[in-house]
C-alpha positions in Angstrom: 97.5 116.4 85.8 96.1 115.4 82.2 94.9 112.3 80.5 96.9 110.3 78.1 96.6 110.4 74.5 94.6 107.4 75.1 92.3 108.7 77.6 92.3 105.9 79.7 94.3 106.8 83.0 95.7 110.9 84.2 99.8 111.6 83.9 101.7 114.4 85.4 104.8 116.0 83.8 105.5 118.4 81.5 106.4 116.0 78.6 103.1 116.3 76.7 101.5 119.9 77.9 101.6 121.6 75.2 99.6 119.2 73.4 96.7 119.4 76.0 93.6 121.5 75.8 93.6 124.3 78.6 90.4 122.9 79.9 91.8 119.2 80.3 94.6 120.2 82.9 93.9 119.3 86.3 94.7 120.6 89.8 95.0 117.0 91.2 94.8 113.3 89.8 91.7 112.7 91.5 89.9 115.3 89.7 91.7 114.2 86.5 90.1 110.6 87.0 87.2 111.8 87.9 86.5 112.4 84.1 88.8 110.7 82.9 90.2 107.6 84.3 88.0 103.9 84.4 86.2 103.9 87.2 88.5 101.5 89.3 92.0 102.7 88.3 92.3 104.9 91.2 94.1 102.9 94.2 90.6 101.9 95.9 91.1 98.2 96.4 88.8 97.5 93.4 89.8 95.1 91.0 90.4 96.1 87.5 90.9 92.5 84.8 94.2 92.7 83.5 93.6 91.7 79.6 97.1 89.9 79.9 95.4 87.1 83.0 95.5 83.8 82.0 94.1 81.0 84.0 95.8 78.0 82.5 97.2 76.9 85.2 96.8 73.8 87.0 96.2 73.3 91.2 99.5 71.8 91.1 101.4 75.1 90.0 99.9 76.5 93.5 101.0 76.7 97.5 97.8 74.7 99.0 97.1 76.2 102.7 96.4 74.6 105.8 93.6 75.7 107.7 94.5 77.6 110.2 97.7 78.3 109.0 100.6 81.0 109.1 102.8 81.0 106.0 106.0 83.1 106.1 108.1 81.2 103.7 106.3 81.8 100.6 107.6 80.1 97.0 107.9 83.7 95.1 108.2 83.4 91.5 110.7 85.8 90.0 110.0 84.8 86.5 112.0 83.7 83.7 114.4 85.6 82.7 114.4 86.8 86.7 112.5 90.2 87.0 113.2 90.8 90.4 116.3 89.5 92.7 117.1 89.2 96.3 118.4 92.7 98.0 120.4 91.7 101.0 121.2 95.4 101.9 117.2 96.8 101.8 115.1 95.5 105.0 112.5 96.8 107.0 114.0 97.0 110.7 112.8 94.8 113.0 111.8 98.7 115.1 109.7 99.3 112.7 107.8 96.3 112.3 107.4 96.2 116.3 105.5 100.1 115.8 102.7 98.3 113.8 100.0 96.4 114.4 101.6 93.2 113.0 105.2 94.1 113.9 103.1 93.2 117.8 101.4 90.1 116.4 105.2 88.7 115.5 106.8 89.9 118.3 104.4 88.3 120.4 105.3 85.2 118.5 109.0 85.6 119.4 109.7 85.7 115.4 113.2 86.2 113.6 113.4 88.8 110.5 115.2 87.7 107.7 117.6 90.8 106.9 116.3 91.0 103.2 114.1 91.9 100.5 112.7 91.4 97.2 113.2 94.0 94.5 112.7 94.9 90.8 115.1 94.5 88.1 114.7 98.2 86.2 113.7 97.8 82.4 113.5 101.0 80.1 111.7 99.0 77.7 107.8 101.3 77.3 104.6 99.3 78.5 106.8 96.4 79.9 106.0 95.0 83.1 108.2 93.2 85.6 106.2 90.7 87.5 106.9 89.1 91.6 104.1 86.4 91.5 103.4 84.3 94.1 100.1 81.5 93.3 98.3 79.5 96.6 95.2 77.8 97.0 92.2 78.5 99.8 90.3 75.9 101.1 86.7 75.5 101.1 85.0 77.2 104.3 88.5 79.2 104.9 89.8 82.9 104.4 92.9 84.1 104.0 94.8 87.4 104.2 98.1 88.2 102.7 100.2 91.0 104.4 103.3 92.5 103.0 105.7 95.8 103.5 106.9 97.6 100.5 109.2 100.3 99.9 107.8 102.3 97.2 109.7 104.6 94.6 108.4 103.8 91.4 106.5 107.5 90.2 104.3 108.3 87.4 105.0 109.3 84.4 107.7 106.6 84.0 106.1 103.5 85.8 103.7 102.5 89.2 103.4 99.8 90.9 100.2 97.7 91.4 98.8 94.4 93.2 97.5 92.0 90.5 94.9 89.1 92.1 94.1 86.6 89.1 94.1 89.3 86.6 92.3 92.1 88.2 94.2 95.0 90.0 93.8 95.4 93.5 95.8 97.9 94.5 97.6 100.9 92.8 100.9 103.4 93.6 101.4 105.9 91.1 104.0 107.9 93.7 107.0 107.2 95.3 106.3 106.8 99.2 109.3 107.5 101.9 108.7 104.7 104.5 107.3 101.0 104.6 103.9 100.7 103.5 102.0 97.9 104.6 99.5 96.1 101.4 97.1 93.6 102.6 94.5 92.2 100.9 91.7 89.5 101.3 90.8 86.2 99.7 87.8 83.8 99.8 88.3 79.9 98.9 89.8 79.2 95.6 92.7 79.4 93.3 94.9 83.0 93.4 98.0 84.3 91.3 98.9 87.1 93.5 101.8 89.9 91.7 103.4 92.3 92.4 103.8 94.3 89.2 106.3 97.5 88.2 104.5 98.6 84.6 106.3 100.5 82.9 104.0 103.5 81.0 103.8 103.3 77.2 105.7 106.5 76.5 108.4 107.4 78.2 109.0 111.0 79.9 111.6 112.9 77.7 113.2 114.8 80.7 115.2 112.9 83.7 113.7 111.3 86.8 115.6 113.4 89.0 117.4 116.2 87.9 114.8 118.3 85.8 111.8 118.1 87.4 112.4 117.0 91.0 112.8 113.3 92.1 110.5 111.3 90.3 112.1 107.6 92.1 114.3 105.3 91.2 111.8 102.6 89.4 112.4 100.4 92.8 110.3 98.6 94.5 111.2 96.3 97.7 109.1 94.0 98.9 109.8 92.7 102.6 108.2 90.2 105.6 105.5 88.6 103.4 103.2 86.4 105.1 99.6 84.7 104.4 96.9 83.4 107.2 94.3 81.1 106.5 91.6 81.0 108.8 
């Protein structure tokens, strides 16, 4: 691991090595953020503003929850032109959503599973970003937690995948991951533009994903059994 030229956030791959002093090479990203990365761009929940946030929007752009409310069918925004489509053949299995602790919450509920996902259109194009977004208002004196499963193989140094709340990042994948992971995250009363983004890093690796190096994923994301509670 190594910073980028920038020396904002740690990259691994042998693209840019030789360029990097002996004493800036790194056994493991942590280390390398240690020193190098801001102190939030690690994936510890802690939001990070995204300088590309804008709250123009109006309270009529957004899902307004009931209290005490479970919302499966959310209005996801695939943007225009679509950055992410509708993958009938990618699903969690209703098995594996029964082994967790919400698979028995919506079994106990007797609940259907749609046999589909969400998933990213791959761009090439450097520092692009392909956006799912999905806005919703809390009510005053209410909570609300979004859950979702993702299928992860985006990798570093060619793209990650991150959880965007009103500008700030939440949550961050640099790695491909080989099974469902489950993202949740918290929200207090107010106004929320929640995305999932695939950025793409600003130069891109010279060798291929996964034949040189090892597999360094497919730049997919799927995004599966979404769901909100207010409460």
């Amino acid at each position: 691991w190594y910073p980028n030229k920038e020396g904002t956030e740690c990259v691994h791959g042998p693209e840019s090595m030789a360029e990097v002093d002996k004493e800036d090479l790194y056994e493991s990203e942590e280390e390398c953020c240690a020193k190098w990365c801001n102190d939030d761009s690690m994936n510890l929940g802690i939001e990070k503003k995204d300088p590309a946030f804008s709250e123009s929007s109006t309270s009529s752009d957004f899902l307004l929850l009931e209290p005490n409310s479970e919302v499966t069918n959310l209005p996801w925004d695939f943007g225009e032109p679509p950055q992410w489509r509708i993958d009938d053949t990618v699903s969690i299995t209703s098995d594996l959503l029964a082994s967790s602790k919400w698979g028995m919450y919506w079994s106990s509920k007797d609940e259907s599973f749609d046999p589909h996902s969400f998933t990213n259109i791959p761009s090439e194009e450097e520092g692009t970003a392909s956006d799912l977004t999905l806005k919703f208002h809390v009510p005053d004196g209410y909570v609300a937690t979004l859950r979702c499963f993702a299928l992860i193989n985006t990798h570093m140094p060619f793209e990650w995948l991150k959880l965007v709340v009103n500008g700030s990042t939440r949550h961050e994948y640099h790695q491909a991951i080989e099974d469902w992971t489950e993202i949740m995250t918290g929200f207090a009363p107010g106004d929320y533009t929640v995305m999932f983004r695939i950025q793409n890093t600003e130069s891109a690796p010279v060798f291929d994903r996964q034949v040189d190096f090892g597999n360094y994923g497919t730049g997919r994301v799927w995004v599966d059994q979404c769901q909100i509670t207010c409460h």
